[in-house]
C-alpha positions in Angstrom: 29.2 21.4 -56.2 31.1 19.4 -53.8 34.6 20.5 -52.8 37.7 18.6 -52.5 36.9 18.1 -48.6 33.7 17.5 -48.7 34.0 14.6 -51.3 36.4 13.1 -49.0 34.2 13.8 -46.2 31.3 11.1 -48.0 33.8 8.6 -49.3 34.6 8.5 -45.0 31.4 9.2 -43.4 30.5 5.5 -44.8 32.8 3.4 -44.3 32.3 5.2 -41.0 29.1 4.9 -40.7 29.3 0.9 -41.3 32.0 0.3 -39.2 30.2 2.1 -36.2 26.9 0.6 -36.5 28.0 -3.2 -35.0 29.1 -1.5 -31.4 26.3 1.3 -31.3 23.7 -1.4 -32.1 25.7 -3.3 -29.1 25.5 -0.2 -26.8 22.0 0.2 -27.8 20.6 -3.2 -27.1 22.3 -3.6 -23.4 21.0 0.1 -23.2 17.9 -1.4 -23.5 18.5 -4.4 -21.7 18.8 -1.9 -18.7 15.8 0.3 -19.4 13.2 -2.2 -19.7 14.3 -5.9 -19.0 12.9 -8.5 -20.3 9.3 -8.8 -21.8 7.3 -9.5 -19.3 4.7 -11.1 -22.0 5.2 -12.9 -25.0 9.0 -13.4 -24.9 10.6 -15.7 -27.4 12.9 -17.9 -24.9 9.6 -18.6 -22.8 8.3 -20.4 -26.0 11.3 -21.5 -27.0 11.8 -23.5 -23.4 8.3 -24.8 -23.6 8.7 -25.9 -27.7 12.1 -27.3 -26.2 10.3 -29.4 -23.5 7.7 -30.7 -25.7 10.4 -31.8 -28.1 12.4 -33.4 -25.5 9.2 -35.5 -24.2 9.1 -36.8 -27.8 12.6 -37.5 -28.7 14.1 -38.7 -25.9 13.7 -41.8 -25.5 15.6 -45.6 -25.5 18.5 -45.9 -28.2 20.5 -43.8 -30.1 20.1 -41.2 -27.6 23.2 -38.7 -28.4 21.7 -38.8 -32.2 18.3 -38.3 -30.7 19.4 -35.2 -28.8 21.7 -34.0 -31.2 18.7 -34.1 -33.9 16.8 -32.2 -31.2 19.2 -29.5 -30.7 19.9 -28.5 -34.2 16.1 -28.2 -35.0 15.2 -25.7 -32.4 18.5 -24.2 -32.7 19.4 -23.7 -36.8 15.9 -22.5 -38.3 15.9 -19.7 -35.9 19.4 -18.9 -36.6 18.4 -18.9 -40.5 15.3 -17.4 -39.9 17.2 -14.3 -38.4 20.0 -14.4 -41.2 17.4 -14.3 -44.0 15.5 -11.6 -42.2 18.0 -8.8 -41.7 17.8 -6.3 -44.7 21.1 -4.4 -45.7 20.5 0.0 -44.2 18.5 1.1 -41.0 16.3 -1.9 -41.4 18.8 -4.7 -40.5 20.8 -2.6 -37.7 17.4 -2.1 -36.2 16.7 -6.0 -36.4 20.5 -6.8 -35.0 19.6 -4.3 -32.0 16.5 -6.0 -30.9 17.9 -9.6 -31.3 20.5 -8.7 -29.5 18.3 -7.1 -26.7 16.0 -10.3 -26.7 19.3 -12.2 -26.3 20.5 -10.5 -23.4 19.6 -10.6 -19.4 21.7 -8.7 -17.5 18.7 -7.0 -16.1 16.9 -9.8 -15.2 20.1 -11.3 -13.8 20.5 -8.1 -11.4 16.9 -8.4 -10.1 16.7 -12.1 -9.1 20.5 -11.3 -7.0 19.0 -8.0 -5.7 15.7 -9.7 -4.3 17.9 -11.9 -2.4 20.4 -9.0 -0.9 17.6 -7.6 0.3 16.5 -10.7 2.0 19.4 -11.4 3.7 19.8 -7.8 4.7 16.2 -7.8 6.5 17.3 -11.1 7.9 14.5 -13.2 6.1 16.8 -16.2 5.4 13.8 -18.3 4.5 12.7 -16.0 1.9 16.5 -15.8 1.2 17.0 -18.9 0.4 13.5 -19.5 -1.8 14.6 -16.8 -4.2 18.3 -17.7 -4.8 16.7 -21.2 -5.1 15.6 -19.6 -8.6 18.7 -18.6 -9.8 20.6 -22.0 -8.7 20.0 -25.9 -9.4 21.1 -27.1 -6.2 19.1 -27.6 -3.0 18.5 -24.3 -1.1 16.3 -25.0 2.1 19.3 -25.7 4.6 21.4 -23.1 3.3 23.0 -20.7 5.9 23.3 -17.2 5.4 26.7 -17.3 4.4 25.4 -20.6 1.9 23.0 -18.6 0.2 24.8 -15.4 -0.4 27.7 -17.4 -1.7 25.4 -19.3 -4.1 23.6 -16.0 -5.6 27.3 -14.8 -6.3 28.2 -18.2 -8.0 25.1 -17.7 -10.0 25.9 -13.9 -10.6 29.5 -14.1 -11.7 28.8 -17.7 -14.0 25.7 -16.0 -15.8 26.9 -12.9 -16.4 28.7 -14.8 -18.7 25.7 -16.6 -20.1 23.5 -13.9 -19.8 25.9 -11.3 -21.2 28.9 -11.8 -22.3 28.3 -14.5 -24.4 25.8 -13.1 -26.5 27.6 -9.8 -26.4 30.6 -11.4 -27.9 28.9 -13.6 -30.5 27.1 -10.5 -31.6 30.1 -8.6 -32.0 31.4 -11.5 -34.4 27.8 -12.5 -36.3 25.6 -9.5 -35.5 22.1 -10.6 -34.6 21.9 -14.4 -35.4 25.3 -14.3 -33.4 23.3 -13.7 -30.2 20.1 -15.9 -31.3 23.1 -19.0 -32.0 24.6 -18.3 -28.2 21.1 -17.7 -26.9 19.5 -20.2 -27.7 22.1 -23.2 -27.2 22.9 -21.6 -23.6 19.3 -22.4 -22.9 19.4 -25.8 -24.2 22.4 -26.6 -22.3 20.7 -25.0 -19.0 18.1 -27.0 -19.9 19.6 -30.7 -20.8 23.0 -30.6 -19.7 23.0 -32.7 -16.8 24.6 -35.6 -15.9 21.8 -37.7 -14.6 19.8 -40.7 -16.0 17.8 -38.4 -18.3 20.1 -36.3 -19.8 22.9 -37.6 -19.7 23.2 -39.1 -23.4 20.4 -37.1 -24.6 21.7 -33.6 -23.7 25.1 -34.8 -24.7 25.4 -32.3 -28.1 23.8 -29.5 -26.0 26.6 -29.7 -23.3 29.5 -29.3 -25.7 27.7 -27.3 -28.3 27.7 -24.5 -25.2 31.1 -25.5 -24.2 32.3 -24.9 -27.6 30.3 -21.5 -28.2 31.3 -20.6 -24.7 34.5 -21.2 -24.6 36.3 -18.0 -25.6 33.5 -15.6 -24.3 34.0 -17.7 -20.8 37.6 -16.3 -20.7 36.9 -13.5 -22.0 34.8 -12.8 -18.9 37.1 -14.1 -16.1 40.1 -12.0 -17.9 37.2 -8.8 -17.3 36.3 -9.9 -13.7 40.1 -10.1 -13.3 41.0 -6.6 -14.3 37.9 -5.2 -12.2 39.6 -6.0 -9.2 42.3 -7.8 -7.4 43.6 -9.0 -10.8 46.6 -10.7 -9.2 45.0 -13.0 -7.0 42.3 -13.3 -9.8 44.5 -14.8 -12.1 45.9 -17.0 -9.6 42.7 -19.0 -9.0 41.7 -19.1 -12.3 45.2 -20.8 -13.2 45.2 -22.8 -10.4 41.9 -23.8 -9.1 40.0 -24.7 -12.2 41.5 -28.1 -13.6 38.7 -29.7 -11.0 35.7 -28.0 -11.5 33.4 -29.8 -13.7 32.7 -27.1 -16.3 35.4 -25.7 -18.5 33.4 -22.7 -18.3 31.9 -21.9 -15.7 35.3 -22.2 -13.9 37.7 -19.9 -15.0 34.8 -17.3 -14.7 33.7 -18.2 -11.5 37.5 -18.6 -10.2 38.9 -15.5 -11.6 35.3 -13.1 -9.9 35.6 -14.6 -6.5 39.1 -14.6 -6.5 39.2 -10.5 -7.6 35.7 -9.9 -5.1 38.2 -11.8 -2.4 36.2 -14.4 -1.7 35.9 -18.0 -0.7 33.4 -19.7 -2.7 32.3 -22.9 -4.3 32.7 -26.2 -1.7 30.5 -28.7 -0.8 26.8 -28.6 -2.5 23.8 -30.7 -2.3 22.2 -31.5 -6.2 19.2 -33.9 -6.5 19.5 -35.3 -2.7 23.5 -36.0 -3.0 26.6 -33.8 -1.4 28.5 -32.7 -4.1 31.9 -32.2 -2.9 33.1 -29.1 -5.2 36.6 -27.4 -5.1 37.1 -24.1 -3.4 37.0 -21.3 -5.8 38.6 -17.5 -4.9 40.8 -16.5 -1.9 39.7 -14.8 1.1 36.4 -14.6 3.8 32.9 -16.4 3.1 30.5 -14.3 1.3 27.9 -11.9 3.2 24.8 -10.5 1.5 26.9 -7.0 1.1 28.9 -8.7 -1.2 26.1 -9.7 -3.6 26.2 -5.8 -4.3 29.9 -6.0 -5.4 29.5 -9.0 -7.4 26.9 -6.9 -9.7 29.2 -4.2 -9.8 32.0 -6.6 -11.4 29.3 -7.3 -13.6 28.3 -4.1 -14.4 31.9 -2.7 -14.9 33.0 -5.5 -16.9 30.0 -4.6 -19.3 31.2 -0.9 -19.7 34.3 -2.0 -20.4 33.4 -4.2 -23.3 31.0 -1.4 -24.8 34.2 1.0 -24.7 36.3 -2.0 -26.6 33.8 -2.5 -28.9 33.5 1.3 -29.9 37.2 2.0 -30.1 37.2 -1.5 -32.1 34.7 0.3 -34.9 36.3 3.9 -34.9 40.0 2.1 -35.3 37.8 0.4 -38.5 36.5 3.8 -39.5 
């Protein structure tokens, strides 16, 4: 026979138990995001990049571009997003599913490898090397970077996708569960893919630019308030109000801004895309980067993620 307490003890334990299972599954998939990466076979962004790519080579051609990429965009981005939303069964089954899309979503391993490899380039003093590898993480031109150049890029490329390779998902889990993270996922990639402002793109990856922008808008400020907080917050918040209005992404700014500015460092400038100088504003305060700093810049990253995990499981015990 249950007693008084224990009978208030079940009507608790599941509201409890519902309320909890949004940030553990969150804890779990960046838990696993840590242990093992990403699949080193068979993962689902590799096909989805080259389904993308043979989509584009269809669709994008002469008139009514915008509407061409725009019907582009929403069928490789909604029936996946359905797909995962008709998929996830109520219990153990569904928080189960929600961990592993959310694992698959995330790359914050992969992210800490690629800046790693080139620390320890620049530490062994192999700048050619150096500047090959942060030539993966980065769309500009790499072979007549400096040392200074190169470490200063792999920190750009650190601090703007921990936000797209983190944050983001993290956040649009924490709103929509696991087709949360597919929806960010997959239109990050898109717009990493097609949002350029060349001849090719420029029309054509016109929905995929400001679908991201839109999606990434609060996660993006979000991340530069975390980077902020994880170190000189003061100055931090200082170049993110002040120094942003000219960079070209409303984005990528305020989280680049706000990490170099809390690392104390000068970053951004001058940058050469497709055979042209780009003449970019300085983000952050302080020296030029070094290769020791690549180091720090993870460790913004990986604070910022603890602290989001601890949010997000006070959030659901405040719930319980």
């Amino acid at each position: 026979m249950l007693t008084p307490l224990s009978s208030q003890f079940l009507v608790f334990s599941v509201p409890a138990a519902l309320s909890l299972s949004m940030p553990l599954a969150a804890i779990t998939g960046a838990a696993l995001d840590r242990l093992l990466g990403e699949p080193r076979r068979w993962h689902p962004l590799v096909g989805f990049g080259t389904l993308a790519s043979r989509l584009e080579a269809i669709l994008n051609a002469a008139g009514w571009r915008r509407l061409r990429g725009l019907l582009a965009w929403s069928l490789l981005v909604l029936p996946p997003v359905a797909l995962a939303v008709w998929a996830i069964p109520p219990g153990l089954p569904g928080w189960l599913i929600d961990t592993l899309l959310l694992y698959l979503a995330l790359g914050g391993r992969s992210l800490g490898e690629h800046a790693r490899r080139v620390a320890v380039d620049l530490g062994s003093g192999d700048l050619l090397a150096a500047r090959e590898h942060v030539g993966w993480m980065v769309s500009r031109q790499t072979e007549n970077l400096d040392a200074a150049a190169v470490a200063g890029a792999c920190i750009e490329s650190t601090l703007e996708n921990g936000n797209d390779a983190v944050f983001g998902a993290l956040f649009w889990f924490a709103l929509l569960g696991g087709p949360g993270a597919v929806l960010f996922r997959l239109a990050n990639t898109l717009d990493a893919m097609w949002g350029y402002r060349n001849e090719r793109f420029a029309d054509f990856g016109w929905a995929a630019a400001r679908a991201d922008d839109v999606l990434n808008y609060l996660p993006a400020r979000l991340t530069a308030l975390s980077y902020a907080l994880g170190g000189r917050t003061r100055t931090a918040l200082r170049c993110w109000r002040v120094q942003t209005a000219g960079w070209k992404s409303p984005n990528a700014g305020p989280v680049m801004a706000a990490g170099a500015g809390s690392l104390g460092l000068a970053l951004g400038g001058p940058a050469v895309y497709h055979g042209r100088i780009e003449q970019r504003p300085v983000l952050g305060e302080g020296r030029p980067a070094c290769g020791e700093d690549i180091a720090r810049a993870l460790n913004l990253v990986r604070g910022s993620l603890g602290g989001w995990l601890a949010i997000l499981f006070c959030w659901g015990l405040a719930r319980a």
